[in-house]
C-alpha positions as CSV (number, residue, x, y, z in Angstrom):
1,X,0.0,0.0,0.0
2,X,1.6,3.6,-1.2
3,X,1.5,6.4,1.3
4,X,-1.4,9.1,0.8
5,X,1.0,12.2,0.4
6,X,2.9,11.7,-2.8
7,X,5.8,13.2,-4.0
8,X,4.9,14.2,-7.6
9,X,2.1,16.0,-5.7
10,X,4.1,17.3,-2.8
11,X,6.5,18.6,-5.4
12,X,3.7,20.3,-7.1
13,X,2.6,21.9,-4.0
14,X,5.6,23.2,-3.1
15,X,7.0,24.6,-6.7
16,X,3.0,26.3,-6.1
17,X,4.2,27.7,-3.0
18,X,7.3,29.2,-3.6
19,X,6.0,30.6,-6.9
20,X,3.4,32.4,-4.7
21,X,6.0,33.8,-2.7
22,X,7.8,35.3,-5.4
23,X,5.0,37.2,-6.2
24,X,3.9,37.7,-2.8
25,X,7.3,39.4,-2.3
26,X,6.9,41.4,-5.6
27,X,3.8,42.6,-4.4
28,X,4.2,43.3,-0.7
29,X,7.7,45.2,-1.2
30,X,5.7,47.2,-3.7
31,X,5.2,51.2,-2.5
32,X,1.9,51.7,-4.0
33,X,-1.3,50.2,-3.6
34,X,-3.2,47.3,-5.0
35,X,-6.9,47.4,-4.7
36,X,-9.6,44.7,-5.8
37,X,-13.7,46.3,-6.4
38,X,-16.5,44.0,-6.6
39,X,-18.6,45.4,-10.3
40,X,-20.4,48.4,-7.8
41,X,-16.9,49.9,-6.9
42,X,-16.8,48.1,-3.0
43,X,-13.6,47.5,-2.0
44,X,-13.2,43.5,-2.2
45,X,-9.0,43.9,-1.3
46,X,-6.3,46.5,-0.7
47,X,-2.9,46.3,0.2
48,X,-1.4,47.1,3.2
49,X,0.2,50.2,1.3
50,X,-2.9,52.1,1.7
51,X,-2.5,52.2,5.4
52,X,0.9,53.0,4.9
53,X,0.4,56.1,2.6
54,X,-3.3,57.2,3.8
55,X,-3.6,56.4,7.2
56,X,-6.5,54.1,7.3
57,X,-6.7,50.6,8.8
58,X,-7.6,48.3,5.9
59,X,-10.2,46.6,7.9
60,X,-12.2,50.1,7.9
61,X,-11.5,50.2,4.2
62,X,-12.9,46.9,2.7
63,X,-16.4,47.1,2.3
64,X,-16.8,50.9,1.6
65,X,-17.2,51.8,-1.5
66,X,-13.7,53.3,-3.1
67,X,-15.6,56.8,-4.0
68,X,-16.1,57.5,-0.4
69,X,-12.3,58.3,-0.6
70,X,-12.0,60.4,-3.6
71,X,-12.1,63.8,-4.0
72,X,-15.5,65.6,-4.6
73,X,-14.3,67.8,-7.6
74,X,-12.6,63.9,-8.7
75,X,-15.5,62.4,-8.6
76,X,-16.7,62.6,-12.2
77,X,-13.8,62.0,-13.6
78,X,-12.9,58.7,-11.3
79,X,-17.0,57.3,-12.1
80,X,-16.1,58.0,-16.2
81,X,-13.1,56.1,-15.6
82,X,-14.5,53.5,-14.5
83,X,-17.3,53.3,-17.0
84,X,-14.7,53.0,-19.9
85,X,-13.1,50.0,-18.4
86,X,-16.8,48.2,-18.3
87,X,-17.4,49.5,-21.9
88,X,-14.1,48.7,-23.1
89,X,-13.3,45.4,-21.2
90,X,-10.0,46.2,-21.0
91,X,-7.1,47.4,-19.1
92,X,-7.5,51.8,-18.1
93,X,-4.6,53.7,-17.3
94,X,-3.7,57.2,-17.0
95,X,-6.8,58.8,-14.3
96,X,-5.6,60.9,-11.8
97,X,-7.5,61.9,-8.8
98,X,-6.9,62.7,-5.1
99,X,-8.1,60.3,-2.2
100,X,-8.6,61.2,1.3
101,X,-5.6,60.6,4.0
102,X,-6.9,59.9,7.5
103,X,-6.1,63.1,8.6
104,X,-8.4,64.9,6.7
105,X,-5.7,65.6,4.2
106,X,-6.1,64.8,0.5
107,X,-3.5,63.0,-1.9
108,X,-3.0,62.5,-5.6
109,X,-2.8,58.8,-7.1
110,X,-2.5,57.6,-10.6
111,X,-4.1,54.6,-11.4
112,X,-4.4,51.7,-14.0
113,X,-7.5,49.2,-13.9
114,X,-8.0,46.1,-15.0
115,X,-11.4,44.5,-15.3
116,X,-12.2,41.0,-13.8
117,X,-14.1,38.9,-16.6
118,X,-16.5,35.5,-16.1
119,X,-16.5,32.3,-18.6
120,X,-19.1,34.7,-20.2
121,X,-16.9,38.0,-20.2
122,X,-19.1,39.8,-18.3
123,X,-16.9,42.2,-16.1
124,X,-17.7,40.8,-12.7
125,X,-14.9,43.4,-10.9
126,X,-12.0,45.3,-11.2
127,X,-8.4,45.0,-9.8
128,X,-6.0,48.0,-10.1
129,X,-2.9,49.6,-8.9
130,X,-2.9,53.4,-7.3
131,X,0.8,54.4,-7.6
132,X,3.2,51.7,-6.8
133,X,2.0,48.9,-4.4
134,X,2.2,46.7,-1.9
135,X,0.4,43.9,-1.8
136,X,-2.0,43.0,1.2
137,X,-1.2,39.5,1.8
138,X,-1.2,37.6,5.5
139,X,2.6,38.4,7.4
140,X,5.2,35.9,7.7
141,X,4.2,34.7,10.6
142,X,0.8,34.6,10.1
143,X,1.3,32.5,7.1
144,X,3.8,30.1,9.0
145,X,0.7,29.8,11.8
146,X,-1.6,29.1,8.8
147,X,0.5,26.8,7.6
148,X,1.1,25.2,10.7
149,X,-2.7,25.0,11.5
150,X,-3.6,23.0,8.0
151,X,-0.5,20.7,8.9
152,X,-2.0,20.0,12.3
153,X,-5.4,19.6,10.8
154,X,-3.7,17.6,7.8
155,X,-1.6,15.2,10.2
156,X,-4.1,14.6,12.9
157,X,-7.4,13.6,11.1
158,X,-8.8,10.3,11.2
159,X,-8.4,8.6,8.0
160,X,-11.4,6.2,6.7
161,X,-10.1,2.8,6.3
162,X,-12.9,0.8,3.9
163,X,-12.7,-2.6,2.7
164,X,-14.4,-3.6,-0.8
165,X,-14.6,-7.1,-2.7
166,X,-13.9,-7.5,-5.9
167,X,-17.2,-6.4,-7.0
168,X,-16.7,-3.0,-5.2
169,X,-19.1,-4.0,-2.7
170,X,-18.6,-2.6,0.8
171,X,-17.6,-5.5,3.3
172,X,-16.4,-2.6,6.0
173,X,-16.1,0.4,7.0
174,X,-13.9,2.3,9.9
175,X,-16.1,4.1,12.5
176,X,-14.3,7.1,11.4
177,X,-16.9,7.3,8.5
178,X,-19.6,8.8,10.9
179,X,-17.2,11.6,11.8
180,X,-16.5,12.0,8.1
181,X,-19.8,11.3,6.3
182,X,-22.2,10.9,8.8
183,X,-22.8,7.3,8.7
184,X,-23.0,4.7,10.9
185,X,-20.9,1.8,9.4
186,X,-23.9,-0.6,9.5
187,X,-25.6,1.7,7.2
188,X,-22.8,1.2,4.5
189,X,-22.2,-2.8,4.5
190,X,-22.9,-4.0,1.5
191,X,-23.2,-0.4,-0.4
192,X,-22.2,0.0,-3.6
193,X,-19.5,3.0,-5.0
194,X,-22.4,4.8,-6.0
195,X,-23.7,5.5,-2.5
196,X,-20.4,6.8,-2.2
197,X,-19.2,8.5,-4.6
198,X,-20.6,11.4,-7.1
199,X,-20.9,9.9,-10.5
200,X,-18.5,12.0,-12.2
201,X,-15.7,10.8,-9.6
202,X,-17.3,7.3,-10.3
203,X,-16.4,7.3,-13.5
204,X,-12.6,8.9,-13.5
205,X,-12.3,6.5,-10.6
206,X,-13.7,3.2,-12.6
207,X,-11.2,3.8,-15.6
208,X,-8.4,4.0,-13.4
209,X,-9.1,0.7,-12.3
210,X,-10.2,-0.5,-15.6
211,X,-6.3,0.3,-16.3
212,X,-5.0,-1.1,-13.1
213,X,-6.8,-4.3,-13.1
214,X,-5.9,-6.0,-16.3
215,X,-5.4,-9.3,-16.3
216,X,-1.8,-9.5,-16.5
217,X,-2.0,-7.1,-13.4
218,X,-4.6,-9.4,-11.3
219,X,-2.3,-12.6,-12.9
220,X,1.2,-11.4,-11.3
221,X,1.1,-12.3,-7.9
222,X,3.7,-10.0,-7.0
223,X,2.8,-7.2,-9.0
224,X,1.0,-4.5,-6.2
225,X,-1.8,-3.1,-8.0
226,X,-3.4,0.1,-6.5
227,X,-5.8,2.5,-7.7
228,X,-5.1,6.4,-6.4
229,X,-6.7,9.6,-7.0
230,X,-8.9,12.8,-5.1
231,X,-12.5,12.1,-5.5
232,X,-15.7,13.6,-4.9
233,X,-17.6,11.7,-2.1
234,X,-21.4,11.8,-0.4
235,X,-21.9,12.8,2.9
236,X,-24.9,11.1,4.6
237,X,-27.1,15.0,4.3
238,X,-25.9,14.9,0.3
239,X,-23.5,17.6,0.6
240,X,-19.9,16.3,-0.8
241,X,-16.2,16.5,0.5
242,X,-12.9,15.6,-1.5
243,X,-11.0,12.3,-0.2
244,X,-7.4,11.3,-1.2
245,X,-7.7,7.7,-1.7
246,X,-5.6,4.9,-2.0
247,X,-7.7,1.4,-2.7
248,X,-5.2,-1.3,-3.0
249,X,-5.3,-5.0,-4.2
250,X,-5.5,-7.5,-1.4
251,X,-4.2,-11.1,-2.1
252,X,-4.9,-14.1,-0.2
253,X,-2.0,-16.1,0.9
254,X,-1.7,-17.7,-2.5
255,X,-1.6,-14.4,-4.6
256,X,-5.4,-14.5,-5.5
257,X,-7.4,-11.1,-5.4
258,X,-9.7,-11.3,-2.7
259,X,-10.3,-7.4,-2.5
260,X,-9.4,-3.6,-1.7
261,X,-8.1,-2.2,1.1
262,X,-9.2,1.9,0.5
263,X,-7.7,4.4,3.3
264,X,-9.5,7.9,2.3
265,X,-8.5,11.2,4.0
266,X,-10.9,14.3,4.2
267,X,-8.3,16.9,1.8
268,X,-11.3,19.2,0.8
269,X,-9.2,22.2,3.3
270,X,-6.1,21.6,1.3
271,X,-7.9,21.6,-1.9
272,X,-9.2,24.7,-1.2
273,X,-6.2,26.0,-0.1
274,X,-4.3,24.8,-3.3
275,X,-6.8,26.4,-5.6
276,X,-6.8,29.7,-3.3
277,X,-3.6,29.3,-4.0
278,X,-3.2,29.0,-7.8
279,X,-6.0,32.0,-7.6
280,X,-3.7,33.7,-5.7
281,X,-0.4,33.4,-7.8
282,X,-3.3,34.3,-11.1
283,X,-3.9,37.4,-9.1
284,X,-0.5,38.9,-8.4
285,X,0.8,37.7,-11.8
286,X,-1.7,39.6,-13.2
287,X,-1.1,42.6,-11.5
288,X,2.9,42.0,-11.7
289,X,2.3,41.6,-16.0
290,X,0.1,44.3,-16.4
291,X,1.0,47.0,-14.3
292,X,2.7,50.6,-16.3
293,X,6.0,50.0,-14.3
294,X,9.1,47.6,-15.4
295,X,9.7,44.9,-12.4
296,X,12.9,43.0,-12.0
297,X,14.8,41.6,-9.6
298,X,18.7,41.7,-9.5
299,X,21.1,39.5,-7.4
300,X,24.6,38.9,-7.7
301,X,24.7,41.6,-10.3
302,X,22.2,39.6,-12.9
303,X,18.8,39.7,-13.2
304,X,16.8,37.3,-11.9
305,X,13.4,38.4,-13.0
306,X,11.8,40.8,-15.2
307,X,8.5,41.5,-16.0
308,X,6.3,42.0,-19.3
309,X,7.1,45.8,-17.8
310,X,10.8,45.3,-18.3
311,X,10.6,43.2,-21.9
312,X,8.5,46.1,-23.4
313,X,10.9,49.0,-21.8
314,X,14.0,47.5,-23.1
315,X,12.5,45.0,-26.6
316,X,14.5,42.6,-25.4
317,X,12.9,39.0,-24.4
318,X,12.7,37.6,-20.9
319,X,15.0,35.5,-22.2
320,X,17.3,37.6,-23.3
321,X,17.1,39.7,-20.4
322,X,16.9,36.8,-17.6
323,X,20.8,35.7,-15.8
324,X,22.3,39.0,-18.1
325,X,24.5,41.2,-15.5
326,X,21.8,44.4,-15.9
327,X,24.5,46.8,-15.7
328,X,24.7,46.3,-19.8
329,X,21.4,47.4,-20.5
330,X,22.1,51.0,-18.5
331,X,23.5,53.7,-20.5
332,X,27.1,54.4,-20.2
333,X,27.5,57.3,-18.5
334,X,24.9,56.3,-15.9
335,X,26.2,52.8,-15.2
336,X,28.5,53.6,-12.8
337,X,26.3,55.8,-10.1
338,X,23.8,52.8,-10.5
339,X,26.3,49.9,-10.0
340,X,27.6,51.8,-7.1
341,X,23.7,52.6,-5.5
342,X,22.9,48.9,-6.3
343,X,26.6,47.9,-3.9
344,X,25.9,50.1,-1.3
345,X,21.9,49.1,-0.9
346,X,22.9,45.5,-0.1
347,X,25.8,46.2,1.7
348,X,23.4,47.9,4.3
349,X,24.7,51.6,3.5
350,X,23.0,54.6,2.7
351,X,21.5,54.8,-0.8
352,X,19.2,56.8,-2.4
353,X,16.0,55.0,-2.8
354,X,14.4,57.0,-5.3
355,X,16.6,58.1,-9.0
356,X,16.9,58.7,-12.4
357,X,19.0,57.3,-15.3
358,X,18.7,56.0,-18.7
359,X,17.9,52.1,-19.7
360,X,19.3,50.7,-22.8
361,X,16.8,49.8,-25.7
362,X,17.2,46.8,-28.0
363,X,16.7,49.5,-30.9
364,X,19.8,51.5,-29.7
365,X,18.3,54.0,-28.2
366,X,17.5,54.7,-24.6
367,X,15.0,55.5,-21.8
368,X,14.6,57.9,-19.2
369,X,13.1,56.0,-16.0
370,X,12.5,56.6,-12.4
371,X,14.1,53.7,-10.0
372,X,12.3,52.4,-6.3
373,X,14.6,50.1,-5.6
374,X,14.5,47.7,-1.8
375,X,16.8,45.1,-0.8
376,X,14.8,41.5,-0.1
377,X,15.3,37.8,0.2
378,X,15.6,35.9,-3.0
379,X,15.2,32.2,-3.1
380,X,17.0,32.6,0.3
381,X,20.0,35.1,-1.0
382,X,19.9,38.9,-0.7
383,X,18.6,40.7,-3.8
384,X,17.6,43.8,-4.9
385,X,13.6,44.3,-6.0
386,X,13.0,46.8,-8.7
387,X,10.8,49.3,-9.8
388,X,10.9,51.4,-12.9
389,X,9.1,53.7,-14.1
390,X,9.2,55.4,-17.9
391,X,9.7,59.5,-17.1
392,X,11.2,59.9,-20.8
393,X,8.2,62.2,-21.4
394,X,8.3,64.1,-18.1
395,X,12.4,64.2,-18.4
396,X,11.3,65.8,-21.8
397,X,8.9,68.0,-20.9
398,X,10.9,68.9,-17.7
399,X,14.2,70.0,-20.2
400,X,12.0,72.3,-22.4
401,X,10.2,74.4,-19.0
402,X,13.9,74.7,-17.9
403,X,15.0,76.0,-21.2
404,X,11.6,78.0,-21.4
405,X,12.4,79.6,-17.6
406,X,16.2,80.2,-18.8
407,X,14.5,81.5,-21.8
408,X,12.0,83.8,-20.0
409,X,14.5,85.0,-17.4
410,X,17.1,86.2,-19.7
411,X,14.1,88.4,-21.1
412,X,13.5,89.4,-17.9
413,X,16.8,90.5,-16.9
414,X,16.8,92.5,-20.4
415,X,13.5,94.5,-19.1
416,X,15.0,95.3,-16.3
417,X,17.9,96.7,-17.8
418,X,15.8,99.2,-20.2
419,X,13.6,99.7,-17.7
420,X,16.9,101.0,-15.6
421,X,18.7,102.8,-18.6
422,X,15.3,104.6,-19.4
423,X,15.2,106.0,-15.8
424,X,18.8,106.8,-16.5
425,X,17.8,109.0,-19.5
426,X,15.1,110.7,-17.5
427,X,17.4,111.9,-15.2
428,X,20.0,113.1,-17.1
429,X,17.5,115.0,-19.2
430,X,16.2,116.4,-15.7
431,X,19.7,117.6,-14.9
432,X,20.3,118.9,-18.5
433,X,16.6,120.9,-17.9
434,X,18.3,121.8,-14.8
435,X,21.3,123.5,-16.0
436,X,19.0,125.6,-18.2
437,X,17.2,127.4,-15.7
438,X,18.4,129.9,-13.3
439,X,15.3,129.5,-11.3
440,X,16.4,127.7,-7.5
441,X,13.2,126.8,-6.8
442,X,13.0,125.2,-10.5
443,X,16.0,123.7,-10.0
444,X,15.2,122.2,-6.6
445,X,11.8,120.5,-8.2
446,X,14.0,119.1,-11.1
447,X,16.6,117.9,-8.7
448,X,14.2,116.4,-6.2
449,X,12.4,115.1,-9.0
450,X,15.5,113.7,-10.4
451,X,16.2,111.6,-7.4
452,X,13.1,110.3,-7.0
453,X,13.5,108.7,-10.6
454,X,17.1,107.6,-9.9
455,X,15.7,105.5,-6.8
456,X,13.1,103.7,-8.9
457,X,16.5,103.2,-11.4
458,X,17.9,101.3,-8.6
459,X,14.9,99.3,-8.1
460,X,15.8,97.7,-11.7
461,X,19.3,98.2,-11.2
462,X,19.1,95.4,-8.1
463,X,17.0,93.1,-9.9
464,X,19.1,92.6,-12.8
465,X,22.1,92.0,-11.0
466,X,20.1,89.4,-8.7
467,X,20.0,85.9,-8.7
468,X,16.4,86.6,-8.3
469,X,14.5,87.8,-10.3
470,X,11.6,88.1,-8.4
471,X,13.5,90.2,-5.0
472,X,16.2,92.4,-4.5
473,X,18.3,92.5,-1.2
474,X,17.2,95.3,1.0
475,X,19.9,96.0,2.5
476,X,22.5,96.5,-0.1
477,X,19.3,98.8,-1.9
478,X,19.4,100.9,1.2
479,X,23.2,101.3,1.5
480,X,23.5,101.7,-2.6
481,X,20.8,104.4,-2.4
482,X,21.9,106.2,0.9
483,X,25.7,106.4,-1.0
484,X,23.4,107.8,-4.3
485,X,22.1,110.4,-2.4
486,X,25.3,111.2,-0.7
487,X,26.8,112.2,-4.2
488,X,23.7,114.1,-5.6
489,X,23.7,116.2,-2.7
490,X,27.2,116.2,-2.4
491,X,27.4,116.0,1.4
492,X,31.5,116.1,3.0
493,X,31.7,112.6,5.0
494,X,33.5,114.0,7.3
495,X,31.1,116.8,8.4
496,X,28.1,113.8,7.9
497,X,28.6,110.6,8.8
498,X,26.6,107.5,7.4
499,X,26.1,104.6,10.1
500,X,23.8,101.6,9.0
501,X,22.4,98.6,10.9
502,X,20.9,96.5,8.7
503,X,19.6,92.1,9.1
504,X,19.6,90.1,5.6
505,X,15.8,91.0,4.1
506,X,14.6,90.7,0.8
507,X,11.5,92.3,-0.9
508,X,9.8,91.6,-4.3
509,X,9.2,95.3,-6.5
510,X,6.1,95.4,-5.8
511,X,7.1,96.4,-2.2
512,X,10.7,98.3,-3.1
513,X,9.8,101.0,-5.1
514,X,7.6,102.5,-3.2
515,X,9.9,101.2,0.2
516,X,12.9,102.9,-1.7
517,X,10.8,106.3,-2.8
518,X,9.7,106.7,1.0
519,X,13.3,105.8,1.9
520,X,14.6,108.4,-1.1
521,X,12.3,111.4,0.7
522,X,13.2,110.7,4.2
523,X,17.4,110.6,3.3
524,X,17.2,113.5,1.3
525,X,15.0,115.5,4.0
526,X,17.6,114.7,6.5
527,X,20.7,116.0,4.6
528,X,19.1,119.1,2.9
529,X,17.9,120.2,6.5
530,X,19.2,118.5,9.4
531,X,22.9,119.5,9.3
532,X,23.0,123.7,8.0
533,X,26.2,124.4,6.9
534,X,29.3,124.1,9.6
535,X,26.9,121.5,11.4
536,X,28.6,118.0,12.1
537,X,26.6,115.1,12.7
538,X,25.4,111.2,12.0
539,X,22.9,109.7,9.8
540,X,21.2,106.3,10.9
541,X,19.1,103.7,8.5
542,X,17.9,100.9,10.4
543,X,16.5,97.7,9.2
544,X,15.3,94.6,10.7
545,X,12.3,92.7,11.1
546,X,9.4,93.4,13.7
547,X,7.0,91.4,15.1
548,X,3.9,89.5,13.2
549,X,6.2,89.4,10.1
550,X,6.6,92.9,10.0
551,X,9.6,95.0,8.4
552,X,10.9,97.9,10.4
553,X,12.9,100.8,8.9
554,X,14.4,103.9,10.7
555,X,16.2,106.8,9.8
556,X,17.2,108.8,12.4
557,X,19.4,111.9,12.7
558,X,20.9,114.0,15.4
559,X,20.4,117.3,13.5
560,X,18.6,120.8,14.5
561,X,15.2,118.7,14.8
562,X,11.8,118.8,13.1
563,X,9.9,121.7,13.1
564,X,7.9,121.3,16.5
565,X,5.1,122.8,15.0
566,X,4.7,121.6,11.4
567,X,2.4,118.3,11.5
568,X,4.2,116.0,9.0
569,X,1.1,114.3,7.9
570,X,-0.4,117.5,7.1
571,X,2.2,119.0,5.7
572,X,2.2,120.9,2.1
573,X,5.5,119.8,1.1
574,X,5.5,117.2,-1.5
575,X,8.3,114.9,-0.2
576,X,6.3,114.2,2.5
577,X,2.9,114.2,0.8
578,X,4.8,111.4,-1.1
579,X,5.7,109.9,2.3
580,X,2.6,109.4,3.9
581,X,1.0,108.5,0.4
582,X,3.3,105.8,-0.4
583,X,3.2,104.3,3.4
584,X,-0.9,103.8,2.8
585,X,0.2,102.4,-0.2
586,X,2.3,99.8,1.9
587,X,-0.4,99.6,4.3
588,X,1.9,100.3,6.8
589,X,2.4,103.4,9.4
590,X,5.1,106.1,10.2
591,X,5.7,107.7,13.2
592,X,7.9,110.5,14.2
593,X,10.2,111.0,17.2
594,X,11.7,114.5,17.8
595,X,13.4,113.6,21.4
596,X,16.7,113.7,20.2
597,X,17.0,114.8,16.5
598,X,14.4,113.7,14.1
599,X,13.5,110.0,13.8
600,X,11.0,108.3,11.0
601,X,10.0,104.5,12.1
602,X,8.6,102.9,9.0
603,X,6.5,99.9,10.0
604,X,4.7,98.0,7.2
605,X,4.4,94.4,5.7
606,X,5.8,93.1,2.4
607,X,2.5,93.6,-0.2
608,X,1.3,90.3,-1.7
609,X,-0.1,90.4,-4.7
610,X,-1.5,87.7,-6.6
611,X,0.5,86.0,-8.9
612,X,1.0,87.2,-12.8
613,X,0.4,84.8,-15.5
């Protein structure tokens, strides 16, 4: 009598296994997520990646349907989506839409569907891939424990041990039958196959024997004939269970066949679990084959596994690709960052995870693609799992906005600079006008009027010669003007001393030119008044920043004093008009302190303005 477990089928079972741990291993490494929707959009399945990246335990997830989590202004677009891949019957890819993060917070995915197709191909669900993914399967040890629960089961039931004559008619029956079929054995002597067994197993079963029990079989009295297979057999309530069963040939002492000797153990569990199984490996090799992204798997330098991903990136075959040292299909010039990323990953050191190069094609040209790359456990080795993603379109589209912005800011720079040598022209026709009139008070408006123009000059002057185009440095504006208005008004340094105190600020223009005007008025007040000739003293510009994000800006000077009299706000002289103008402009306020000197504290915030398109 042969042993129940055999060991073409134990083989079986285990090449099943370890294939389904492969792809396990793909999946649950993966960094997006997998998801599975019954034909209503109800979550069925989603990988432990989604409470990874959106905060939500899976087990509040499955159930609901997947709209609940995507963006209202999404929505329409995610249910059209979804509608093409019913229509279409085929694989969707390329929607983009936001789903919610448990904290309220909403994040973009991109997702590829494939619809789930009956004998009748009727869609009957959907299975699909939101970014990269990780498969939700059972942990390590949970699938060791459920392992270890089916052997237990497996090893410790009570096998039913059945004796038949040659006719097939039962003679007896172990009392393990009442556990297993709900019989009691006197209900079953005498009983023929087909009180056992559903017909279509009756049948497989009968030509087996028809094969085993020839008569040159039954005529070698040494031969050991048995008849073995998983069939179908009747519980007492008609409900049916799968038996592996072994019915051997008994002789009697003289070699004659007398009977069978059938041991049957209950293996419905494990044939469950083996077609759960080969359901399982369908599943993840379908999402492995038909997911956007390239997969392989590299160890030892050569790869070890590529998917359908991989064979379309790179036109060359699986087998072409399979036990090739991948550093030949990377471009030239990037193969030696990858190599080294790829040596430092498994030696345990820091690498980037995330990267760009450029894969080889069988045509002889090349891809741009985005690496994920994780070190794992191959077939009991360290290896690297890869993902790669195609970004020659992005790297593309990325190269021509660069060269656009390069483009834009060299125009930019070039406005500036008119802008700048316009202001210049201005003023040096205000000081030719100047020179023409013998009127001071003229003269005085043209002069004033001239350095007002000259500090809007400087405005543009900064932002050309700045990194940014977008802000100029405060400080060096104030210090560049302050020495500008030193020279116009052609003030002896050593009768007028400048003193700054100044923190790093920038500004955008918006907020500078009518900063620097205010700054232009408030300068030149001080050195046309503060110091009458033979009067020594010290101008101060302060700058730093003030509380609530506000900028703070004094200048101070220990002069003759402000008029105590005069009311600057109210004043009829236009530089301060233009003062207290341009600080409502800033929304800001000014105040003045005539203690010791004059002081102007300008308090404002930078403007923000929406931005230009």
């Amino acid at each position: 009598m042969k042993p129940i477990a055999h060991t073409e089928r134990k083989r079986a079972g285990e090449g099943l296994r370890k294939s389904e741990e492969k792809y396990r291993l793909l999946i649950e490494n993966s960094p997006d997520i997998f998801f599975t929707l019954d034909p209503e959009g109800v979550i069925l399945f989603v990988s432990s990646a989604w409470t990874v990246l959106l905060g939500h335990p899976v087990t509040q997830v499955v159930g609901r349907p997947f709209r609940q989590f995507v963006h209202p202004d999404d929505l329409a677009r995610y249910q059209a989506f979804m509608q093409r891949a019913v229509e279409a019957g085929q694989r969707q890819t390329g929607i983009e839409y936001r789903l919610q993060h448990a904290d309220g917070s909403w994040r973009w995915y991109n997702t590829r569907a494939v619809p789930q197709k009956d004998d009748a191909d009727t869609v009957v669900g959907y299975e699909g891939i939101a970014s990269d993914i990780t498969e939700r399967k059972p942990t390590e040890d949970e699938l060791r424990e459920s392992v270890d629960r089916s052997r237990l089961i497996y090893e410790n039931a009570r096998d039913t041990l059945w004796l038949l004559d040659m006719s097939f008619k039962t003679t007896w029956i172990s009392p393990s039958v009442a556990r297993t079929r709900g019989f009691k054995p006197e209900e079953l002597h005498a009983s023929t196959l087909d009180q056992h067994m559903t017909a279509a197993s009756l049948a497989i079963m009968m030509e087996a024997a028809s094969r085993q029990l020839s008569p040159d079989n039954l005529a070698d009295k040494n031969r050991e004939v048995s008849v073995e297979g998983v069939y179908e057999f009747l519980r007492k309530d008609r409900t049916t269970y799968w038996g592996d069963t072994v019915a051997t040939l008994i002789r009697d002492k003289d070699g004659a066949p007398l009977g069978f000797l059938c041991i049957v153990r209950d293996v419905t569990e494990r044939r469950r679990a083996e077609a759960a199984l080969q359901a399982s490996e369908a599943r993840y090799r379908l999402l492995v084959e038909n997911i956007n992204e390239a997969i392989t798997v590299a160890q030892d330098g050569l790869l070890k596994f590529v998917n359908r991903g991989a064979v379309e990136m790179t036109g060359y075959s699986e087998q072409e690709l399979i036990s090739q040292p991948f550093e030949e299909f990377i471009h030239p010039d990037d193969r030696e960052m990858v190599v080294d990323h790829y040596r430092r990953r498994l030696a345990g050191e820091s690498a980037q995870p995330r990267y760009a190069f450029r894969v080889l094609s069988r045509d002889g040209g090349f891809r741009w693609v985005e690496i994920w790359a994780v070190v794992i456990d191959w077939e009991g080795r360290p290896a690297t799992l890869n993902f790669l993603t195609d970004i020659s379109d992005r790297h593309k589209a990325d190269e021509a906005i660069q060269a656009s912005l390069r483009e834009k800011e060299v125009m930019l720079r070039e406005i500036h600079h008119r802008v700048k040598n316009n202001m210049q022209i201005i003023s040096s026709l205000l000081n030719l006008q100047s020179g023409h009139t013998l009127n001071p008070e003229c003269r005085e408006i043209l002069k004033n009027g001239q350095s007002r123009i000259q500090a809007m000059s400087l405005v543009h002057e900064k932002l050309y010669r700045s990194r940014d185009m977008s802000r100029i440095d405060l400080a060096a504006y104030i210090q560049s003007l302050a020495a500008q208005l030193f020279q116009v008004f052609m003030v002896d340094p050593d009768q007028v001393r400048l003193e700054t105190d100044f923190e790093e600020l920038t500004l955008d223009i918006n907020s500078s030119v009518p900063c620097g005007l205010i700054l232009n008025e408030l300068i030149s007040n001080a050195l046309k008044h503060a110091f009458p000739v033979g009067r020594k003293g010290t101008l101060r510009i302060g700058l730093n920043r003030g509380p609530n994000g506000t900028i703070v800006l004094r200048v101070a000077d220990d002069g003759i004093g402000f008029p105590k009299k005069l009311d600057f706000r109210q004043t009829e002289t236009l530089g301060l008009q233009i003062v207290n103008l341009l600080v409502d402009q800033l929304e800001g306020s000014i105040e003045l302190d005539g203690t010791h000197g004059t002081t102007f504290t300008l308090t404002f915030k930078e403007l923000k303005y929406p931005p230009r398109i």
